[in-house]
Structures are given as structure tokens and as C-alpha cells.
C-alpha atoms as an extended CHARMM CRD file, in Angstrom:
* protein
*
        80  EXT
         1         1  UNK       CA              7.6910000000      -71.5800000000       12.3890000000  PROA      1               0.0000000000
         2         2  UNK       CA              9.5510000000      -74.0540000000       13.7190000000  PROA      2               0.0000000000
         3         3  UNK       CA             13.5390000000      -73.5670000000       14.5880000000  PROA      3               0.0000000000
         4         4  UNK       CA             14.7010000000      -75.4990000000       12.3010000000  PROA      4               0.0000000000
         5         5  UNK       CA             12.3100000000      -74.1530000000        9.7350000000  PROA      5               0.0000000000
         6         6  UNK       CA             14.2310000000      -70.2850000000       10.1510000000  PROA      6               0.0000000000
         7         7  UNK       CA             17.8170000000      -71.7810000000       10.2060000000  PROA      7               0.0000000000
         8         8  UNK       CA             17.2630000000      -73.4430000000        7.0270000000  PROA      8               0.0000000000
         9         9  UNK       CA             15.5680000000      -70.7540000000        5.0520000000  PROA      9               0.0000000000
        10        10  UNK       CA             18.5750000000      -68.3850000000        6.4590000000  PROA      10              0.0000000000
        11        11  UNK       CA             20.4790000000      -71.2470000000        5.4970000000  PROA      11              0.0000000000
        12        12  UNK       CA             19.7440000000      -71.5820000000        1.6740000000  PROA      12              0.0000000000
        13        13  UNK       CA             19.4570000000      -67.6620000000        1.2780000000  PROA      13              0.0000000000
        14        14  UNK       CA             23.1620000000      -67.9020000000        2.3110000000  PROA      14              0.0000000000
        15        15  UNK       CA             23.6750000000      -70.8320000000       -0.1490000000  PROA      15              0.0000000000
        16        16  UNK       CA             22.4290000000      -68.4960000000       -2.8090000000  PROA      16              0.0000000000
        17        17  UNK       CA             24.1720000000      -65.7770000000       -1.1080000000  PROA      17              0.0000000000
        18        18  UNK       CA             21.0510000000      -63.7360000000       -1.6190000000  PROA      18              0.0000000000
        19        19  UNK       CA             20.4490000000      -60.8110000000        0.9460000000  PROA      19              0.0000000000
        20        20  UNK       CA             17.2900000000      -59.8490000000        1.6450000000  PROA      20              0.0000000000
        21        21  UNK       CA             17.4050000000      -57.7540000000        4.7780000000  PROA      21              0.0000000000
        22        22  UNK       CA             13.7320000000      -57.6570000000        5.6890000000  PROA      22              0.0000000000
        23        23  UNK       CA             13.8210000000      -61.4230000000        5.3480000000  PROA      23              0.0000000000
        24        24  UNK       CA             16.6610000000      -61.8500000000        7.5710000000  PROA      24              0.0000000000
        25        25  UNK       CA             15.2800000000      -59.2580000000        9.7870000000  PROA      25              0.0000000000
        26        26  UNK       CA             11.7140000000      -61.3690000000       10.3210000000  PROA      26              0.0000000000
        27        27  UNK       CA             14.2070000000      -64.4560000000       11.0980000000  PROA      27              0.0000000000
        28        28  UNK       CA             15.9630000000      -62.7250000000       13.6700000000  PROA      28              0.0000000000
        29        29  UNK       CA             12.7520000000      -61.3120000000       15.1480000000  PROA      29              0.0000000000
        30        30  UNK       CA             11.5870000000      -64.9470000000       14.9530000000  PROA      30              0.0000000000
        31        31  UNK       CA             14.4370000000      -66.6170000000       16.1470000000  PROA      31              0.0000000000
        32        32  UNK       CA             15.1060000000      -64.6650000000       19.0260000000  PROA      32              0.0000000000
        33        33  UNK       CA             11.6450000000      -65.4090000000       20.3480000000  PROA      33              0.0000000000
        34        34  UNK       CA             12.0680000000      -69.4730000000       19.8670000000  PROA      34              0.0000000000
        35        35  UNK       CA             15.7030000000      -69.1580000000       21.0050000000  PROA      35              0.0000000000
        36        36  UNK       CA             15.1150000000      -71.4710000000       23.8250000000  PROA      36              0.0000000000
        37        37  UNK       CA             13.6750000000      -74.6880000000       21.4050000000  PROA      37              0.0000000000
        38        38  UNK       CA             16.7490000000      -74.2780000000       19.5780000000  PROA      38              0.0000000000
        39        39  UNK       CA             19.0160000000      -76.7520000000       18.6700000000  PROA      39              0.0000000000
        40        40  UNK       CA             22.8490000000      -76.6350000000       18.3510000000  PROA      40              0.0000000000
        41        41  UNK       CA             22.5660000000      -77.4540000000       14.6580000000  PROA      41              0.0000000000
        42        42  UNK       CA             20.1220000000      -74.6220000000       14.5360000000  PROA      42              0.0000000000
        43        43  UNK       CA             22.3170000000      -72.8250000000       16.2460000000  PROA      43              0.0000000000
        44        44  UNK       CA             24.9710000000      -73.2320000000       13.8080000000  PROA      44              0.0000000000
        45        45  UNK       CA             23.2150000000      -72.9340000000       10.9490000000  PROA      45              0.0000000000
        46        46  UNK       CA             22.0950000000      -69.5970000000       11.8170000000  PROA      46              0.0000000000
        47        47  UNK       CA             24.9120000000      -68.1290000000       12.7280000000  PROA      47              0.0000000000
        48        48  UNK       CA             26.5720000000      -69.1380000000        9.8390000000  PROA      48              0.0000000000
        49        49  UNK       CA             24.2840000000      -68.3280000000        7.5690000000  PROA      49              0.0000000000
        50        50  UNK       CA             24.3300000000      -64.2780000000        8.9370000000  PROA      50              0.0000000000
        51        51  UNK       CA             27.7820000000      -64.7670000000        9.2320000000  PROA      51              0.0000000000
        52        52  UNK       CA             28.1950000000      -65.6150000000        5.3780000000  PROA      52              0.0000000000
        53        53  UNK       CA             26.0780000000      -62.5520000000        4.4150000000  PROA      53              0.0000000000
        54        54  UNK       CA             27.8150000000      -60.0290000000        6.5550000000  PROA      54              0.0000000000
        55        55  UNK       CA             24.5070000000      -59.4980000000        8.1620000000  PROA      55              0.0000000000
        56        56  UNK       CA             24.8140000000      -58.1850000000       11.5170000000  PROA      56              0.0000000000
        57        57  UNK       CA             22.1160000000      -58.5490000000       14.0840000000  PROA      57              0.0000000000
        58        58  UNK       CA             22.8230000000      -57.5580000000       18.0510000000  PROA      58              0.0000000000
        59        59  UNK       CA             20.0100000000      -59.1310000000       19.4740000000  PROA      59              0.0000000000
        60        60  UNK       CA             20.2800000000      -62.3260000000       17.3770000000  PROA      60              0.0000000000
        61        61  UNK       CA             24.0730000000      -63.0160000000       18.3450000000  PROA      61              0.0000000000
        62        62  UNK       CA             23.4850000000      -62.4770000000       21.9370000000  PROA      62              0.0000000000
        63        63  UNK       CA             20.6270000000      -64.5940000000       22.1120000000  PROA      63              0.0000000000
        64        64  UNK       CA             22.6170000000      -67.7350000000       20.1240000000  PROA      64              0.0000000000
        65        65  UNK       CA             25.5080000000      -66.9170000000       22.1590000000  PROA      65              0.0000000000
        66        66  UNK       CA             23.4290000000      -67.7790000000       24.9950000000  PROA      66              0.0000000000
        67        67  UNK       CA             21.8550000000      -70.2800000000       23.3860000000  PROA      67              0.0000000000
        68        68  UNK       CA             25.3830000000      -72.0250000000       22.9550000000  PROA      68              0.0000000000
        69        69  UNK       CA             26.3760000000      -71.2550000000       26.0610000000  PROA      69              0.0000000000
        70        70  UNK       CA             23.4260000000      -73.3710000000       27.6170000000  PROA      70              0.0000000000
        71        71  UNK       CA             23.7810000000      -76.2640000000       24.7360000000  PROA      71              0.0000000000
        72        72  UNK       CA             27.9280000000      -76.5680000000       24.8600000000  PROA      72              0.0000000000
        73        73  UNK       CA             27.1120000000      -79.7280000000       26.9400000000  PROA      73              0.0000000000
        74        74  UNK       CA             25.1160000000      -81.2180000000       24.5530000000  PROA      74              0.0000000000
        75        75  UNK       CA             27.4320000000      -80.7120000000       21.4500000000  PROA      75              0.0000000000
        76        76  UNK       CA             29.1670000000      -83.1940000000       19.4570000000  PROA      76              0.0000000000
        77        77  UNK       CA             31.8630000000      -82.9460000000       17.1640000000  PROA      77              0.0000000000
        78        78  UNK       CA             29.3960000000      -82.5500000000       14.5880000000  PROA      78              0.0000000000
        79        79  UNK       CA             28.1520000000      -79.4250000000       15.4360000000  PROA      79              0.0000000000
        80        80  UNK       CA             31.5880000000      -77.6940000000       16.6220000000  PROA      80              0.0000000000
């Protein structure tokens, strides 16, 4: 999959708010290993979308607050 591919389906599962932990689970496993073709939109629509389901993840946060950490040049409005 494709980064975009996990934000969005973490994104619409939030949307639903439906919580399926072994979903979200495989996302973060997936995620974490594509971390560095991330976007900032994919970024931030994966953080919000385990944000909105109170779904915690370690591993996951640290690796997008890396990620951000390397994009924050890149942003624009848009994505803060």
C-alpha cells in the first residue's frame, strides 16, 4: 500500500468513528515501515485519524513525529 492509501482508510474509519483495533494495528505496522514516503498530508491525516479514535500507538507517533520533524520545511498552511 501506498501512504496515502493507509492515511485514508485510517481516515474514513475515523469518519465513521469505527474502531477496529487489528485494522488500525496493520496501519501502524504499515505505516511505520513507509514512514519515510510520507507526506505531510499523510502525516496529518494519520495522526488525526488515531487521534479521533483514542487509539494510541508508541511506535506510530514517534515515527510521524519524526516524520514532521523532517517535513516542517515543506509545510504549508494547509497542512498546519
Amino acid at each position: 500500500f501506498r501512504p496515502q492509501h493507509l492515511a485514508n482508510t485510517a481516515w474514513a474509519f475515523a469518519t465513521l468513528c469505527v474502531l477496529d483495533a487489528p485494522l488500525l494495528d496493520s496501519i501502524a505496522s504499515a505505516a511505520i515501515k513507509k514512514m519515510a514516503e510520507f507526506k505531510a498530508q499523510d502525516c496529518a491525516n494519520t495522526v488525526w485519524s488515531f487521534a479521533v479514535l483514542r487509539c494510541v500507538d508508541s511506535p506510530l507517533l514517534d515515527a510521524l513525529s519524526s516524520a514532521a520533524l523532517n517535513l516542517m520545511e515543506v509545510y504549508t498552511t494547509v497542512d498546519l
